[in-house]
Wavefront OBJ file of the C-alpha trace (Angstrom):
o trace
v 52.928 -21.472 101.791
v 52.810 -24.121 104.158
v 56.061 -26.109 105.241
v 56.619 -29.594 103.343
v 56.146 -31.925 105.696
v 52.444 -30.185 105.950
v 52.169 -29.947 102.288
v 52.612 -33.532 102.281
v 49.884 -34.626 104.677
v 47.020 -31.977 103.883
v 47.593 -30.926 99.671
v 44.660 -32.673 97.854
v 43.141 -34.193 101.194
v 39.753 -33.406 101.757
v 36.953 -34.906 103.294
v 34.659 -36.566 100.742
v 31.205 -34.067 99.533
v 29.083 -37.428 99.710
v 30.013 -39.450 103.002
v 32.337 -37.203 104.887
v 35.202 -39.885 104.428
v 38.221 -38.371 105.934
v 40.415 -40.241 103.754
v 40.207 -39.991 99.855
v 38.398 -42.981 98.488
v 39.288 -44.954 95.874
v 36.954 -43.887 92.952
v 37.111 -47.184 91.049
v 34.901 -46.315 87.985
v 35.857 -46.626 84.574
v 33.429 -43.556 83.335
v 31.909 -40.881 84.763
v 28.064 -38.976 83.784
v 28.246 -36.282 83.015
v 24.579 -34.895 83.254
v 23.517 -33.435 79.737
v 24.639 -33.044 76.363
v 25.475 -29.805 76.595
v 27.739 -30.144 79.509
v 29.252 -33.220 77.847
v 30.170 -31.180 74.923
v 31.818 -28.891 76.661
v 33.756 -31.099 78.908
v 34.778 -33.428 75.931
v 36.045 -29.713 73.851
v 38.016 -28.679 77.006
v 35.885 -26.082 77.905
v 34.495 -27.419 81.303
v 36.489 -28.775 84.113
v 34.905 -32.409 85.352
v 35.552 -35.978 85.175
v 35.050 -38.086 81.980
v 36.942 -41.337 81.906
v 39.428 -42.408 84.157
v 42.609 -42.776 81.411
v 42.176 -39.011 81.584
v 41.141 -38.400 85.052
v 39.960 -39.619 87.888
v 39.244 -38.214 91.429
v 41.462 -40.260 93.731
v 44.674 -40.015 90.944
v 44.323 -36.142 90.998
v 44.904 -35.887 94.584
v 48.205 -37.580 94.243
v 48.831 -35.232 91.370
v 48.363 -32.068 93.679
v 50.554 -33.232 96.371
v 53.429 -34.587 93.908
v 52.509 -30.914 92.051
v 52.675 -28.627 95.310
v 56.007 -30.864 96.758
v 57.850 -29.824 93.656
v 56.917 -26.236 93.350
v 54.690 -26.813 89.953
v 51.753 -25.468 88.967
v 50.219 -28.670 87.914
v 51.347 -32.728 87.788
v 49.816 -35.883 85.933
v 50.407 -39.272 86.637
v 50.932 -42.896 84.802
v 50.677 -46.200 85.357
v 54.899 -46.761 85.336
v 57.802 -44.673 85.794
v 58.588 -45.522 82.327
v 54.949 -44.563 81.363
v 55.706 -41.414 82.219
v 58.553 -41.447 80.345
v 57.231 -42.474 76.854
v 53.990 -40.403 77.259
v 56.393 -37.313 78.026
v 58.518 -37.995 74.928
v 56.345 -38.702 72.763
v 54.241 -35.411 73.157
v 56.921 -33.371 72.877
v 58.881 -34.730 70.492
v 58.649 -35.403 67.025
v 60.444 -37.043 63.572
v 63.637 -34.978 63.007
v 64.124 -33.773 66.766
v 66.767 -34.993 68.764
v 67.032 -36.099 72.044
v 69.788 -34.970 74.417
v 70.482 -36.829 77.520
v 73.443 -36.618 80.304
v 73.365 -40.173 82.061
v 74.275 -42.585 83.072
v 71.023 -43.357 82.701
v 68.691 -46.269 84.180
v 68.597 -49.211 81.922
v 65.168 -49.025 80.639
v 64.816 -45.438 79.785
v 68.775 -45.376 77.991
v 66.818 -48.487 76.221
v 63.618 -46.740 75.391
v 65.795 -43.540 74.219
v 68.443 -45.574 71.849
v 66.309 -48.398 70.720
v 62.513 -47.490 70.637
v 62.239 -43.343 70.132
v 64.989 -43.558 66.897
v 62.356 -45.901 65.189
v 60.154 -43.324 65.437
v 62.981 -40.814 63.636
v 63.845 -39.148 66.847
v 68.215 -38.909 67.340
v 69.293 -39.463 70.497
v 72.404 -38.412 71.700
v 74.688 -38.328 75.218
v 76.250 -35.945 76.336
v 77.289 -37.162 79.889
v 80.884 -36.252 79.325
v 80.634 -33.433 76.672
v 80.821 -29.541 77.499
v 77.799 -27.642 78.628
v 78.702 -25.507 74.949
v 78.077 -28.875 73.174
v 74.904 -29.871 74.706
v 72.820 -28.059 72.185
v 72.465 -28.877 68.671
v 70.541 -27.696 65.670
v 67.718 -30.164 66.305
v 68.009 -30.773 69.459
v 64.919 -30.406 71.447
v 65.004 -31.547 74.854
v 67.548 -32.102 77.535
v 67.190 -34.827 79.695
v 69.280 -35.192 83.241
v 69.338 -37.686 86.031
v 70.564 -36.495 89.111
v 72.213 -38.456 91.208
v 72.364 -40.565 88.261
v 70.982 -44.531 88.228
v 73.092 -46.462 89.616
v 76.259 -44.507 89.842
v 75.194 -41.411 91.213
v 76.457 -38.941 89.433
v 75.818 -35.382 89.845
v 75.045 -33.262 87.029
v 74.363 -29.619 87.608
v 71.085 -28.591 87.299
v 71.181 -25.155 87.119
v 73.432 -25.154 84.226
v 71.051 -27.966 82.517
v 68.258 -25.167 83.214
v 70.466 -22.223 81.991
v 71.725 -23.672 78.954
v 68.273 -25.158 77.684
v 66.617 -22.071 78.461
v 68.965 -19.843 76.205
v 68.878 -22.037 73.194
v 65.238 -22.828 73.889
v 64.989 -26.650 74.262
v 62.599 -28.479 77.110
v 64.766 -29.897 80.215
v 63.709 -32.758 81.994
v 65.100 -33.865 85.216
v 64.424 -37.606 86.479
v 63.956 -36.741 90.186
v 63.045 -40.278 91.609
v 67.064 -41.203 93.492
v 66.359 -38.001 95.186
v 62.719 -37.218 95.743
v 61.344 -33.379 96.041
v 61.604 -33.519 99.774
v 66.005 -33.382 98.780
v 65.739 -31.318 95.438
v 63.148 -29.731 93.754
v 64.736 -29.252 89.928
v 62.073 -26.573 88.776
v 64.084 -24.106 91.729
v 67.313 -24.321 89.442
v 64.825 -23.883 86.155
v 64.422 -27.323 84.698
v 60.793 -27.297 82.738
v 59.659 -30.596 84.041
v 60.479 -33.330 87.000
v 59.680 -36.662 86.919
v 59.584 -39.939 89.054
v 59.181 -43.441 89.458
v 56.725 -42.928 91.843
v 57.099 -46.574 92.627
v 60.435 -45.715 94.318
v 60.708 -43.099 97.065
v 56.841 -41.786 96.681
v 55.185 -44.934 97.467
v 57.732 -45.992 99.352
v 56.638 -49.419 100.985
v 56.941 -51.913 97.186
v 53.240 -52.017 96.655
v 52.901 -50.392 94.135
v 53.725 -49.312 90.707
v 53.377 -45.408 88.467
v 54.828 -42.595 87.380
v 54.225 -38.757 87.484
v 55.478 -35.280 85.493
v 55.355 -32.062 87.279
v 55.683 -28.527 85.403
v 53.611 -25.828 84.325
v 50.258 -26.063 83.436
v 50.024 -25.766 80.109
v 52.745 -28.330 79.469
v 50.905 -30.760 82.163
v 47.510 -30.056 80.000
v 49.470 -30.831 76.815
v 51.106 -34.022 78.212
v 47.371 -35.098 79.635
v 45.942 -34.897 76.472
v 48.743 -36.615 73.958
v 51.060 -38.605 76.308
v 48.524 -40.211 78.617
v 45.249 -39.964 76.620
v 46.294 -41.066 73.287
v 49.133 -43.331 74.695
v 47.076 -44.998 77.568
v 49.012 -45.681 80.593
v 47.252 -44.244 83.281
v 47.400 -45.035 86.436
v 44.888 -47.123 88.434
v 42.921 -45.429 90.965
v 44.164 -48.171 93.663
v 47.602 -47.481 93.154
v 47.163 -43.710 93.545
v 45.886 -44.242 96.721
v 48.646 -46.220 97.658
v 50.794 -43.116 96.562
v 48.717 -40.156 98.624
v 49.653 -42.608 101.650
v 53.485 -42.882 100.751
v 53.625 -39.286 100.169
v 52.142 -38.521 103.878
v 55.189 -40.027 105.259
v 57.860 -39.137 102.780
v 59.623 -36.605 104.606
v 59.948 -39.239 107.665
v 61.069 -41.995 105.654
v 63.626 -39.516 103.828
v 65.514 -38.639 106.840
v 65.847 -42.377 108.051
v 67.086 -43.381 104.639
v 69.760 -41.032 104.645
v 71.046 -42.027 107.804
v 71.353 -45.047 106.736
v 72.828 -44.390 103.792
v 75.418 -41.800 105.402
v 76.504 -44.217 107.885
v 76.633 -47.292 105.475
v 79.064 -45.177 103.055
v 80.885 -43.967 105.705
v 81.813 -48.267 106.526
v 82.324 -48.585 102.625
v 84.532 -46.040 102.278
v 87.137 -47.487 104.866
v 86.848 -51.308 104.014
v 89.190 -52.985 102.458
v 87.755 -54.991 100.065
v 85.413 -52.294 98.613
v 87.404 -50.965 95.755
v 84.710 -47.595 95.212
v 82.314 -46.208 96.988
v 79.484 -43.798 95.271
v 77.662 -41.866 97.814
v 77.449 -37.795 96.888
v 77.325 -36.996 100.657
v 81.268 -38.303 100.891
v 83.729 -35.778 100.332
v 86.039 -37.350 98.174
v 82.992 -38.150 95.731
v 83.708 -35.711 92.901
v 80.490 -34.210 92.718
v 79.845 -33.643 96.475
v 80.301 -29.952 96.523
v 77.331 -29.509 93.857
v 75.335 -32.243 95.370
v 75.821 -29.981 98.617
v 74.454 -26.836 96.443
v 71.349 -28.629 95.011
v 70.364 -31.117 97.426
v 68.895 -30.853 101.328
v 70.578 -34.109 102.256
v 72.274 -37.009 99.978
v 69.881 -39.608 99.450
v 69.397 -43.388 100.333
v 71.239 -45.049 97.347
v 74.685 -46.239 97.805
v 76.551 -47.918 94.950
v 79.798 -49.446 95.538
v 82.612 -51.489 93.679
v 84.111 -54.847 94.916
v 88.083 -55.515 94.172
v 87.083 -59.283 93.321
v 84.335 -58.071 90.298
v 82.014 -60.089 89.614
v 82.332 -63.426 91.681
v 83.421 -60.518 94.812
v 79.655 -59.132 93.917
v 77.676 -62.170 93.681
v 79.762 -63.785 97.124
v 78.542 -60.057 98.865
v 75.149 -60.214 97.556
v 74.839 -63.853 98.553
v 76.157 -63.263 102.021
v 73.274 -60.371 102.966
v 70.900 -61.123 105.176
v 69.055 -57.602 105.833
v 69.285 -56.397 102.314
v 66.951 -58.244 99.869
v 68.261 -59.159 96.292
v 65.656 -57.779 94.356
v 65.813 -54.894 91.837
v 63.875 -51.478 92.191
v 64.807 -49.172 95.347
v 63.657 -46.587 97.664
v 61.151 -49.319 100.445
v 61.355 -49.228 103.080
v 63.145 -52.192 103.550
v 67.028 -52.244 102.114
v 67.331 -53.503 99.158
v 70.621 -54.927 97.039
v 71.255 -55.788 93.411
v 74.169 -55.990 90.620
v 73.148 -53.959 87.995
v 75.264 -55.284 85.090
v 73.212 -58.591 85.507
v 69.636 -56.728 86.325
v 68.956 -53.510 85.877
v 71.675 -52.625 82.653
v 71.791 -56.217 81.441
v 70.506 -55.628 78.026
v 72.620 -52.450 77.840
v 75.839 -53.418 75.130
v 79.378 -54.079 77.420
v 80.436 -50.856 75.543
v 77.754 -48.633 76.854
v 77.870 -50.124 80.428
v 81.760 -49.427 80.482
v 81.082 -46.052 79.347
v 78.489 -45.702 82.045
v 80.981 -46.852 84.495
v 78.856 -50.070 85.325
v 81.542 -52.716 86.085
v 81.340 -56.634 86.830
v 82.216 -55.343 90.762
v 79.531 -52.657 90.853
v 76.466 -53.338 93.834
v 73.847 -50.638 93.911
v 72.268 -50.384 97.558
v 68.772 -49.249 98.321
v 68.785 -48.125 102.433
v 66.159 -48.686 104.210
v 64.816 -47.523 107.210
v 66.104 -50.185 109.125
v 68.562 -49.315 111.962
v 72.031 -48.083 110.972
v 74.002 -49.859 113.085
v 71.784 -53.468 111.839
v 72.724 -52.390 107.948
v 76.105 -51.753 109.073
v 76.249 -55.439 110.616
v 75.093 -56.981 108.111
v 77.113 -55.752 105.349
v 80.604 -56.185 107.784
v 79.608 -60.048 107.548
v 78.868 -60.187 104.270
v 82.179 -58.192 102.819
v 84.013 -60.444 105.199
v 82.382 -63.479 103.317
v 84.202 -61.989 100.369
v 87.698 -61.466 101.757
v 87.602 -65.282 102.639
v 86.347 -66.458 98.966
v 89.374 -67.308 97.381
v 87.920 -65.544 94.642
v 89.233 -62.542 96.500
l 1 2 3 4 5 6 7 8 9 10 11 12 13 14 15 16 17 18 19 20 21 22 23 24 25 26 27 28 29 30 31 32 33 34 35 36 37 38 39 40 41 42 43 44 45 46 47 48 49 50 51 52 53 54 55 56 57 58 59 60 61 62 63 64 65 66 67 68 69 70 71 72 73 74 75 76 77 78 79 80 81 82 83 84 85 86 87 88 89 90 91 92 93 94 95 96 97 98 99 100 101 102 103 104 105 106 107 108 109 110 111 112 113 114 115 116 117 118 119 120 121 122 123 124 125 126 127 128 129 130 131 132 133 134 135 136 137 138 139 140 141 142 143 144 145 146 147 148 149 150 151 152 153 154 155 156 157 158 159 160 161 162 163 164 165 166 167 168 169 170 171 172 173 174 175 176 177 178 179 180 181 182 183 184 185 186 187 188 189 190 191 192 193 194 195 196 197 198 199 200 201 202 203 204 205 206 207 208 209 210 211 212 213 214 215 216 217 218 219 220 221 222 223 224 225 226 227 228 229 230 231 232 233 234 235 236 237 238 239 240 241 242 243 244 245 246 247 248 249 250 251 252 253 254 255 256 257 258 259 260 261 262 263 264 265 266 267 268 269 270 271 272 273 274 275 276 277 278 279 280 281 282 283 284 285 286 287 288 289 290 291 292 293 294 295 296 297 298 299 300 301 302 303 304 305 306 307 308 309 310 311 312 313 314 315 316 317 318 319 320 321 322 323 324 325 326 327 328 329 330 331 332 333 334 335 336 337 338 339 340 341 342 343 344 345 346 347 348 349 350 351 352 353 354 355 356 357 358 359 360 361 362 363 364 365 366 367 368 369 370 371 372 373 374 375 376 377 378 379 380 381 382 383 384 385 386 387 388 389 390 391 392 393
C-alpha cells in the first residue's frame, strides 16, 4: 500500500474516460440514464453497479469517498451534505425504538443536542458514560457506543482501543467522531472501532468553503448506511462541495503538520502565562490524557482550548483583543480561528450539562492555523495582556 501522503493525492483520481480531464469534474446532474430497462432494473434492485441519482451517488462525491475510505483504512466510505448529516443518517439506520445510545463526551453541542433531544423522540435512550467504568458502558439495550477523541472542545482523550474491545465483546456498533484529529493523526478502525466519522467541513476541506460529512467502515455497513441513512433521509452532499473536499484532502497531510506546530508552540505560551488558568492541549505532559493520546495519535492536533482566571468578561476581553485569530465558530482552516463555546457552540446545552462537560464561563477553544508560530504566539501575548489590564482581571 502506498504511503499517505500518496494515498491522498492519487486514491480516486483519474483522468476523465470522455475528455481526458486530469482533474475530476464536477458531475453536476441530478439523474443519470441508464440505457435500458433491463439494466435499470437491475441497478434500481442492487444488482448492477452504476449511477442513478445523485442523493445516492454521484461520480465526483465517490472520489472523495475513496480517498476519505483508503486514508482511514476502510473498505468503503459515504458522504453527506453536513457533519451532522452524517450523524443523523448513521443513527438512524442503525438504530431503532427501544435501543439505547451510549456516548463518552464531552460531546460537540449539536450532536449531544441531536442525541438527548431529537433521537429520544424517536424512543431511542441515550445515555453518557464519559465518567463511568469501561464495565458500565454496556447495557441490556444498549446498541452503539459513540466516542469523540480528543473530545469537542475540551479535548479529552478517551481510549479507543478499549471503546473497540469492550463493544466488540458485548456486541454493540462503536463509532468514533474523528474530525479534531483527522486520519492523517489517528485512524480509529486500527484500535477496532466499526465506523469513523467527520465533519469534513473541518480538517478535510480545510480552507472554510465548504460544508459535509462522511462515515468510513466496512462495506456492508457503508452499503446499509447508503441505502437508509442517506437515501431515505436525504442529505447528500453536492457534487461542488465534494470537489472542494478531493482538493482539501490533497493537501491534508501538509496542512496537518503546520497546524500542529502551531498548536504545540501556542500551548506551550499558555501553559506558562499567568493569566491562563488551564490549558487543554493532549501533546502537554501534564494534560491527563497525554500518555494515551501519545499511544493513539501520530501528533496532537491543531485545537487548543484554554481557561481564563477572569471567566467570562477575561474571555470576551481575550477574544476581543485578537487580531490573527478570527471570532467565528467551526475549526480546522487554514486560518486560526477563536470562539467561547458556552456562548456559541454549547449555548443551548443546560448550565448543568456544560458544567458537567467542563465548559466554563473562562473556557476559549482555539482553532491553529497555518499561520506562523511565532505570529500566533504574538498575537495572543497582546491579547492576554489586554486581559491582565481589564480591571475585570
Amino acid at each position: 500500500m502506498k504511503r499517505f501522503r500518496t494515498r491522498a493525492v492519487h486514491v480516486g483520481s483519474r483522468p476523465d474516460p470522455t475528455t481526458g480531464a486530469h482533474v475530476t469534474p464536477v458531475y453536476r446532474t441530478s439523474t443519470f440514464a441508464y440505457g435500458s430497462f433491463d439494466r435499470g432494473a437491475r441497478m434500481f434492485a442492487g444488482e448492477e453497479p452504476g449511477y442513478v441519482y445523485t442523493r445516492i451517488g454521484n461520480p465526483t462525491v465517490r472520489v472523495f469517498e475513496e480517498k476519505v475510505a483508503s486514508l482511514e483504512g476502510a473498505e468503503d466510505a459515504v458522504a453527506f451534505a453536513s457533519g451532522m448529516a452524517a450523524i443523523a443518517g448513521l443513527a438512524f439506520t442503525f438504530l431503532k425504538p427501544g435501543d439505547e445510545l451510549v456516548f463518552l463526551g464531552p460531546l460537540y453541542g449539536g450532536t449531544e443536542g441531536l442525541f438527548l433531544e431529537t433521537l429520544i423522540r424517536f424512543g431511542i435512550s441515550v445515555r453518557d458514560a464519559s465518567n463511568a467504568p469501561s464495565s458500565e458502558w454496556i447495557g441490556p439495550e444498549t446498541r452503539m457506543l459513540y466516542v469523540e477523541t480528543p473530545t469537542n472542545p475540551t479535548l479529552r482523550i478517551h481510549d479507543l482501543a478499549a471503546v473497540g474491545r469492550v463493544a466488540r465483546e458485548r456486541g454493540v456498533l462503536s463509532v468514533a467522531d474523528n474530525t479534531f484529529a483527522t486520519p492523517y493523526l489517528t485512524r480509529p478502525l486500527e484500535f477496532g472501532i466499526d465506523m469513523v466519522l467527520h465533519s469534513a467541513t473541518k480538517y478535510l476541506g480545510g480552507h472554510g468553503d465548504a460544508i459535509g460529512g462522511v462515515v468510513a467502515g466496512s462495506a456492508e455497513m457503508m452499503e446499509e448506511l447508503r441505502m437508509h441513512g442517506l437515501r431515505h433521509v436525504g442529505g447528500a452532499m453536492s457534487p461542488e462541495d465534494a470537489f472542494l473536499f478531493m482538493r482539501g484532502v490533497k493537501t491534508l497531510p501538509l496542512r496537518m503538520e503546520a497546524h500542529c506546530d502551531g498548536a504545540e508552540a501556542v500551548a506551550e505560551l499558555l501553559s506558562r502565562h499567568p493569566a491562563v488558568e488551564r490549558v487543554h492541549y493532549p501533546g502537554l505532559a501534564q494534560h491527563p490524557g497525554h500518555e494515551l493520546a501519545a499511544r493513539q495519535m501520530d501528533r496532537f492536533g491543531g485545537m487548543v482550548a484554554l481557561e481564563l482566571r477572569g471567566g467570562f468578561e477575561a474571555a470576551r476581553v481575550f477574544l476581543d483583543g485578537l487580531e490573527l485569530f478570527t471570532q467565528a465558530v467551526s475549526l480546522g482552516d487554514v486560518e486560526s480561528l477563536a470562539t467561547h463555546p458556552a456562548s456559541t457552540t454549547h449555548e443551548l446545552l443546560p448550565p448543568e450539562v456544560l458544567e458537567h462537560q467542563g465548559v466554563t464561563p473562562g473556557l476559549v477553544r482555539l482553532s491553529v492555523g497555518i499561520e506562523d508560530p511565532r505570529d500566533l504566539a504574538q498575537d495572543i501575548e497582546q491579547a492576554l495582556a489586554r486581559t491582565e489590564r481589564s480591571p475585570v482581571s
